[in-house]
One Martini backbone bead per residue (centre of mass of N, CA, C, O) as a GRO file, in nm:
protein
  293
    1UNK     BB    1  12.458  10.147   9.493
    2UNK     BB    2  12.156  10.143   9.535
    3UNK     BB    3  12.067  10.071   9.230
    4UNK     BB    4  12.286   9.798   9.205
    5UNK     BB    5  12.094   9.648   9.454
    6UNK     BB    6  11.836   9.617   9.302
    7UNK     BB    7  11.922   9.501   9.033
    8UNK     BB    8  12.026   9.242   9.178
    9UNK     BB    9  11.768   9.152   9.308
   10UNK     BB   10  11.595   9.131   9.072
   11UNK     BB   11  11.778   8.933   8.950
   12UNK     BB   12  11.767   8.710   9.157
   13UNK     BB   13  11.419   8.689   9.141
   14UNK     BB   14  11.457   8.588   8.826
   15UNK     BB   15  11.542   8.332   8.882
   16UNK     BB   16  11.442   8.181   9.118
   17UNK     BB   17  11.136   8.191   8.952
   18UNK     BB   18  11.264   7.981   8.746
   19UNK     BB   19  11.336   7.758   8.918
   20UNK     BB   20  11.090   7.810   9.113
   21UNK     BB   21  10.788   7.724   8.939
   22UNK     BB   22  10.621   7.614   9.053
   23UNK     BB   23  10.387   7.605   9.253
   24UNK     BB   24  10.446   7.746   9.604
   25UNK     BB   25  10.744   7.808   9.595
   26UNK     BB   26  10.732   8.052   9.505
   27UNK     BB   27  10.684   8.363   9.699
   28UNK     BB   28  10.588   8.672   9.780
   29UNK     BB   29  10.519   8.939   9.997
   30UNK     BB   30  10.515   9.190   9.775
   31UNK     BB   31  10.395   9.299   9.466
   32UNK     BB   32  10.452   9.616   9.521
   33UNK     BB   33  10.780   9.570   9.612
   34UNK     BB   34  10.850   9.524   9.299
   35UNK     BB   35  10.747   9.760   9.152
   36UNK     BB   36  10.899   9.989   9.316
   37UNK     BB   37  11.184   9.872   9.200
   38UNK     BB   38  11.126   9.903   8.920
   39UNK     BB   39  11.089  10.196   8.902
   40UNK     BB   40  11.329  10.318   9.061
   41UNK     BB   41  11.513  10.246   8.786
   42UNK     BB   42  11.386  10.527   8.670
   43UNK     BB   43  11.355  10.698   8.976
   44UNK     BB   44  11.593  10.740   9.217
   45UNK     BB   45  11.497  11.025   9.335
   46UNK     BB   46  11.278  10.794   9.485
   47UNK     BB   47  11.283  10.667   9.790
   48UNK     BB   48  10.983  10.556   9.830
   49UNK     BB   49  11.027  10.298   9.699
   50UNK     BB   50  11.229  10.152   9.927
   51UNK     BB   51  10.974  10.120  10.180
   52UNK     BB   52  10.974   9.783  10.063
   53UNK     BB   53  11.085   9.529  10.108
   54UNK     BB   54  11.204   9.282   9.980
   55UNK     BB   55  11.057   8.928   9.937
   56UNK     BB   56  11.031   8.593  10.044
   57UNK     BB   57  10.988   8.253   9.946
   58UNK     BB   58  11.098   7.915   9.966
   59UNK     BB   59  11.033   7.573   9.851
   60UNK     BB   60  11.170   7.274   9.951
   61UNK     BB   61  11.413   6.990   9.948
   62UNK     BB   62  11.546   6.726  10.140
   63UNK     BB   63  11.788   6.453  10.132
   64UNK     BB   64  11.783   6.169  10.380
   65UNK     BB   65  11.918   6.004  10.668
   66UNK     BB   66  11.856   5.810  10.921
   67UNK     BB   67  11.883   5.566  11.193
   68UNK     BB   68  11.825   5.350  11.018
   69UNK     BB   69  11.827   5.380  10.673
   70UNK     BB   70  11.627   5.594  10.580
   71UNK     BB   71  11.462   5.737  10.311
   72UNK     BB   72  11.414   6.108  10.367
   73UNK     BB   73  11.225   6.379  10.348
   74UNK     BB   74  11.268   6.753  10.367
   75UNK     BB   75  11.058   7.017  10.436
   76UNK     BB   76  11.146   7.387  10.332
   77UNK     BB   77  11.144   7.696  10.430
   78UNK     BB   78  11.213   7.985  10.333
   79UNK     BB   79  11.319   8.342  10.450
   80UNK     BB   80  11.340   8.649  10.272
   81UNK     BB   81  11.529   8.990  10.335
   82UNK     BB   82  11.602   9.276  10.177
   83UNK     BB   83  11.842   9.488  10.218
   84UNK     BB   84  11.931   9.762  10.043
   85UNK     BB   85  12.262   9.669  10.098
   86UNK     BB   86  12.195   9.440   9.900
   87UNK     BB   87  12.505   9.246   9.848
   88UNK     BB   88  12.728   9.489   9.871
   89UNK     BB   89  12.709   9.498  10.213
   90UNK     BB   90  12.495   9.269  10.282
   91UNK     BB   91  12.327   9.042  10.386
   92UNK     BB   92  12.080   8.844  10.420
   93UNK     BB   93  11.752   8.796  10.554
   94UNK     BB   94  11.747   8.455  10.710
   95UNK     BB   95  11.527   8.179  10.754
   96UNK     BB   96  11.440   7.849  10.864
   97UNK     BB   97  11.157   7.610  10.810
   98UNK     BB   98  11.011   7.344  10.869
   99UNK     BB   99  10.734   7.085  10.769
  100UNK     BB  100  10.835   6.783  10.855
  101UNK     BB  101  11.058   6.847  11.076
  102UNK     BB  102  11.254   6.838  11.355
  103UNK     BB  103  11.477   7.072  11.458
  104UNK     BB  104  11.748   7.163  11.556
  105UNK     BB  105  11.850   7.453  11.691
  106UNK     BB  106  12.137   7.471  11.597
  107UNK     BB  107  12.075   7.561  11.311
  108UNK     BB  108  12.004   7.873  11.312
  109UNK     BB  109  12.319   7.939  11.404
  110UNK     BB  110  12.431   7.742  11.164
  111UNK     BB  111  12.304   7.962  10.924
  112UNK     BB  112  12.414   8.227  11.010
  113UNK     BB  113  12.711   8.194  11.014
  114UNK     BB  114  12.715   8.137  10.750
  115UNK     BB  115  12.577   8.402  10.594
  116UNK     BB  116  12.791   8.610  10.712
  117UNK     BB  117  13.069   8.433  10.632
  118UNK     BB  118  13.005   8.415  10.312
  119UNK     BB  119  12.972   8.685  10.238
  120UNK     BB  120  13.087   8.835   9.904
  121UNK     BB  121  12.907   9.045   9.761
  122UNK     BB  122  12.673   8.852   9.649
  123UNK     BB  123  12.463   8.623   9.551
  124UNK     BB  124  12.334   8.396   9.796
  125UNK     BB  125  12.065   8.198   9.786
  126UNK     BB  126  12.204   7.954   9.615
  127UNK     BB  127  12.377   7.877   9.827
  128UNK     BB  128  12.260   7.867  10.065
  129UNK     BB  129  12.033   7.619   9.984
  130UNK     BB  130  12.270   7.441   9.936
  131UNK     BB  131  12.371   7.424  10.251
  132UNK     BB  132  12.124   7.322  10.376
  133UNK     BB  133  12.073   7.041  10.197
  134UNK     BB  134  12.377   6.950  10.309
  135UNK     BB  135  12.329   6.984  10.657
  136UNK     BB  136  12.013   6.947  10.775
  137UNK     BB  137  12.060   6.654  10.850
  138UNK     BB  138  12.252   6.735  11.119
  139UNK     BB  139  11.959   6.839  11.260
  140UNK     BB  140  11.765   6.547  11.277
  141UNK     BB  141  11.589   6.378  11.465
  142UNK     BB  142  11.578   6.087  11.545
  143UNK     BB  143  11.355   5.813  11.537
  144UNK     BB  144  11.449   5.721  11.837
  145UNK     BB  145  11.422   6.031  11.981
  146UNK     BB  146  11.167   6.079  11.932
  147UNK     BB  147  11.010   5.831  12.071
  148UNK     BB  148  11.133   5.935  12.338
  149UNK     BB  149  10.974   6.149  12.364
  150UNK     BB  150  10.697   6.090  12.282
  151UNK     BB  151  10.700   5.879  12.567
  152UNK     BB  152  10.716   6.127  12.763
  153UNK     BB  153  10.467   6.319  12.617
  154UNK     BB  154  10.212   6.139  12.720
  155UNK     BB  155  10.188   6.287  13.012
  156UNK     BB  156  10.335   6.536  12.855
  157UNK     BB  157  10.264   6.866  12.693
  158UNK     BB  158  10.508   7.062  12.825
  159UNK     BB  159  10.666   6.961  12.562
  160UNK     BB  160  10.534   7.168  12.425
  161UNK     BB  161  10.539   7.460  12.223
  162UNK     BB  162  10.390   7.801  12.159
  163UNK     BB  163  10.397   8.058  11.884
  164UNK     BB  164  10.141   8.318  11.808
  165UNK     BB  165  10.088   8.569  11.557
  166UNK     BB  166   9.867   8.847  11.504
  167UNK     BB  167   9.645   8.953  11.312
  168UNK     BB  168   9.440   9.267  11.295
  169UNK     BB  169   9.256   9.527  11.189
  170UNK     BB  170   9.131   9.597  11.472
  171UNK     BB  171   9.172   9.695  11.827
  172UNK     BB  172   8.923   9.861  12.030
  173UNK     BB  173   8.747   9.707  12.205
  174UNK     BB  174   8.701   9.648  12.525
  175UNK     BB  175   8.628   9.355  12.530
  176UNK     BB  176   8.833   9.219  12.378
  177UNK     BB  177   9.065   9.304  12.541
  178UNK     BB  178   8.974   9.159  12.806
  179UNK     BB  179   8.971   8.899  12.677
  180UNK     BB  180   9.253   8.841  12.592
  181UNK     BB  181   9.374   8.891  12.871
  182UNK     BB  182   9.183   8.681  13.033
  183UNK     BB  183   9.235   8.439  12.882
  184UNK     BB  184   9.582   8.419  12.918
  185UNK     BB  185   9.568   8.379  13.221
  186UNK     BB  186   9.371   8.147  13.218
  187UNK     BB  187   9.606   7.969  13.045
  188UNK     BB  188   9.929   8.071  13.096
  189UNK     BB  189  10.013   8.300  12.907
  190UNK     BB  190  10.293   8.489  12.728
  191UNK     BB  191  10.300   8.850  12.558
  192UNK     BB  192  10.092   9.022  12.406
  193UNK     BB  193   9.860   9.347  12.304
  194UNK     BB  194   9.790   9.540  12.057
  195UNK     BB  195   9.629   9.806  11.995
  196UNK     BB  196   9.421   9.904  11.713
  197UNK     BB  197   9.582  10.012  11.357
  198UNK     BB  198   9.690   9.748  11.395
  199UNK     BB  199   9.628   9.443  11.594
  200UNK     BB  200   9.816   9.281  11.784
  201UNK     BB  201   9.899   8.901  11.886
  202UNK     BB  202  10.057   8.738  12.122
  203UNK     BB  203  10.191   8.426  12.235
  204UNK     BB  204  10.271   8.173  12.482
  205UNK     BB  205  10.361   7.835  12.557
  206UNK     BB  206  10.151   7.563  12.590
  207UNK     BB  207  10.026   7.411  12.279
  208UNK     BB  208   9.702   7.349  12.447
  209UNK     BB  209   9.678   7.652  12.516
  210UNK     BB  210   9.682   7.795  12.243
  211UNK     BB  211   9.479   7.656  12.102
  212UNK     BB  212   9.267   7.780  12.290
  213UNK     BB  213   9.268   8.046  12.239
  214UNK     BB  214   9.236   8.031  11.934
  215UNK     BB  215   8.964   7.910  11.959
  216UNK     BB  216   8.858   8.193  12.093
  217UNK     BB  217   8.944   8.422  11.913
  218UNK     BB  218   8.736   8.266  11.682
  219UNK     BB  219   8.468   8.308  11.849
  220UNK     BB  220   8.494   8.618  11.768
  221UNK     BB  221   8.421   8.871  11.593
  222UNK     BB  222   8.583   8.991  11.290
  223UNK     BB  223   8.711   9.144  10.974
  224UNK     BB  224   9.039   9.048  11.064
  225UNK     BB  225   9.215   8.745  11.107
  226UNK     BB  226   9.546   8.627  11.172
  227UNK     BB  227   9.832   8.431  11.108
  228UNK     BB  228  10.139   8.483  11.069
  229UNK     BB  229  10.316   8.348  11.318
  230UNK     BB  230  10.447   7.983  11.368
  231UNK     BB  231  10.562   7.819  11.645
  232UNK     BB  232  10.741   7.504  11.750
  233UNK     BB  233  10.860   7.355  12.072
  234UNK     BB  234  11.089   7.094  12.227
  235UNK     BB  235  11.112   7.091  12.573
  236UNK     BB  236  11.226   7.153  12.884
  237UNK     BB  237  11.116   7.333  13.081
  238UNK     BB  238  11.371   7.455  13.180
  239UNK     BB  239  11.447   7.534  12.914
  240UNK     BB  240  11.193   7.740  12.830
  241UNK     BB  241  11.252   7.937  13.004
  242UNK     BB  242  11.542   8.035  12.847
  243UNK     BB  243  11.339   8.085  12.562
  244UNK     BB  244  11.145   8.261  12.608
  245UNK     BB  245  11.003   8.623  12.563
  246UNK     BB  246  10.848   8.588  12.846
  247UNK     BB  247  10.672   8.670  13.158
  248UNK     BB  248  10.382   8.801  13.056
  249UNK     BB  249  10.108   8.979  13.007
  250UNK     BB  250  10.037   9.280  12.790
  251UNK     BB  251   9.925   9.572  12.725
  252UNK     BB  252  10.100   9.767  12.427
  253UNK     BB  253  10.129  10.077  12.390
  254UNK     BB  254  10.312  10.292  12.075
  255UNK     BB  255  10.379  10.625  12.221
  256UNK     BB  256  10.447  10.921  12.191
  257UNK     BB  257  10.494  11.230  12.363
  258UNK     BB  258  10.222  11.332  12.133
  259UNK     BB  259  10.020  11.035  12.128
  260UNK     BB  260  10.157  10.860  11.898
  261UNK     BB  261  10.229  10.645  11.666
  262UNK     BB  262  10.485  10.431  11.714
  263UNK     BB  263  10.712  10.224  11.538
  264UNK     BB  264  10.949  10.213  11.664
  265UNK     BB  265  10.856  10.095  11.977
  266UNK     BB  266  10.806   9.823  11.841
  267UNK     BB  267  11.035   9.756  11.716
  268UNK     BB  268  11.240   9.772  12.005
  269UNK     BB  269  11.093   9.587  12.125
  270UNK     BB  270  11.142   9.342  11.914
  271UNK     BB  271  11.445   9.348  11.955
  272UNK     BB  272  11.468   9.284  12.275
  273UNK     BB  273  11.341   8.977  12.172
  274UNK     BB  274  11.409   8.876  11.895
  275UNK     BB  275  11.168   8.989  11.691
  276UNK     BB  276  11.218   9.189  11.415
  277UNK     BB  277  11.110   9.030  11.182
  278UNK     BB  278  10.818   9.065  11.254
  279UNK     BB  279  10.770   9.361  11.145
  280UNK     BB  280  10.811   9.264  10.845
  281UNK     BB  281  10.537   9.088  10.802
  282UNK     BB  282  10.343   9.309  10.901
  283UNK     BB  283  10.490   9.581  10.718
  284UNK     BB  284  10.728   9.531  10.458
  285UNK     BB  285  10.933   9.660  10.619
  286UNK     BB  286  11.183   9.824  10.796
  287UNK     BB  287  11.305   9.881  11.114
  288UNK     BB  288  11.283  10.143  11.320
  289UNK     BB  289  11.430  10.328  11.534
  290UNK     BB  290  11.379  10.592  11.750
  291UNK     BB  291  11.397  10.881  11.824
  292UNK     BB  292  11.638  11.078  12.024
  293UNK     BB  293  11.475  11.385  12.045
   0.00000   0.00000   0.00000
């Protein structure tokens, strides 16, 4: 069965990549995780190949009408992690982030929804896109509400808040570490950051005090920083309570019994604030929890 799901990725890959073959539209997330699926099909017996698993992005529009009876397009990333039981035992893991407006959070949970319950045993991609753009207009902010925030937050930025993580080649410097730690308590930031190689750096907060962070943090030399996700939230301080990830900052080292790194405990981590996907981004496999022996 394992081979029939894989056969049928690669073939899903292929179809999607001839329909947006824009420039731009369809993205792998890692062109080594599809040669070693293509390579599996003629060497099953070797499971390392299967390691890595699919990813990819593709960039689309819908077209929608506001609250003026204005026509509009909505420009949408989805972000697709396919599990190696898909499609014959499980759904795709999908997110969809917009990048030209700001969409109610109620989206993200009836296409999970969507998603989960539609799902056939059978390739489901083009099926999703298609849900994506018959609904996501009822999840649009209207014209007239977005004014009324923007005139809301024009005393107030603390309606807008951003979570952002970073990838670094690696954090050992103990000034760094200082830095990091230091910079977030006085910006009032809230999220964690890995030490080692590679480095991970989270934060949440008020989004102009993130920005000042980002700021901050590229004031000083690295091998390699980059951001990997950036997500930005408009509520009331009061609702951001209760959707943020963090209560605090702090450094979390994730080393076993016998003080090795253990990617377990990172995932384990992640999972238990609904960021598992995050794992998958930083180093392009599914997150395994840590063995109980």
């Amino acid at each position: 069965m394992e081979r029939e799901n894989i056969e049928k990725q690669l073939f899903e890959i292929e179809v999607l990549q001839s329909i947006y073959s824009n420039s731009n539209e369809f993205t792998l997330d890692n062109e080594d995780a599809l040669y070693e699926a293509q390579a599996y099909l003629s060497q099953p017996e070797d499971k390392t190949l299967l390691d890595r698993k699919l990813g990819f992005s593709i960039k689309f529009s819908a077209d929608c009408i506001d609250d003026r009876e204005n026509e509009i397009k909505i420009l949408l990333e989805l972000v697709c992690r396919l599990p190696s039981s898909y499609p014959l035992l499980s759904p795709p893991d999908i997110f969809v982030r917009s990048l030209s407006i700001k969409l109610d959070r109620n989206f993200s949970e009836e296409l999970s929804n969507y998603v989960k319950s539609s799902h056939d045993n059978d390739s489901a991609i083009i099926n999703i896109i298609e849900w994506i753009k018959d609904n996501v207009c009822r999840f649009i902010n209207g014209t007239s509400e977005k004014k009324s925030v923007q005139n809301e937050s024009r005393n107030s930025e603390k309606q807008i808040y951003e979570r952002v993580f970073f990838y670094s080649h690696h954090i050992f410097s103990s000034e760094k570490r200082r830095c990091i730690y230091q910079w977030a308590q006085e910006l009032n930031l809230e999220g964690f950051f890995m030490p080692g190689k590679p480095g991970i750096i989270c934060v949440e907060g008020e989004r102009t005090n993130v920005q000042s962070y980002c700021a901050k943090l590229r004031s000083v030399p690295w091998q390699k920083l980059q951001i990997k996700e950036s997500q930005c939230f408009e509520f009331e301080p009061e609702e951001w309570k209760s959707v943020k990830k963090f209560t605090n900052f702090e450094e979390k080292i994730f080393t076993s019994n016998n003080q090795t790194f253990d990617l377990g405990l990172l995932f384990a981590f992640l999972k238990e604030k609904n960021l598992d996907y995050i794992f998958t981004l930083y180093f392009g496999v599914d997150g395994k929890l840590p063995s109980t022996n």
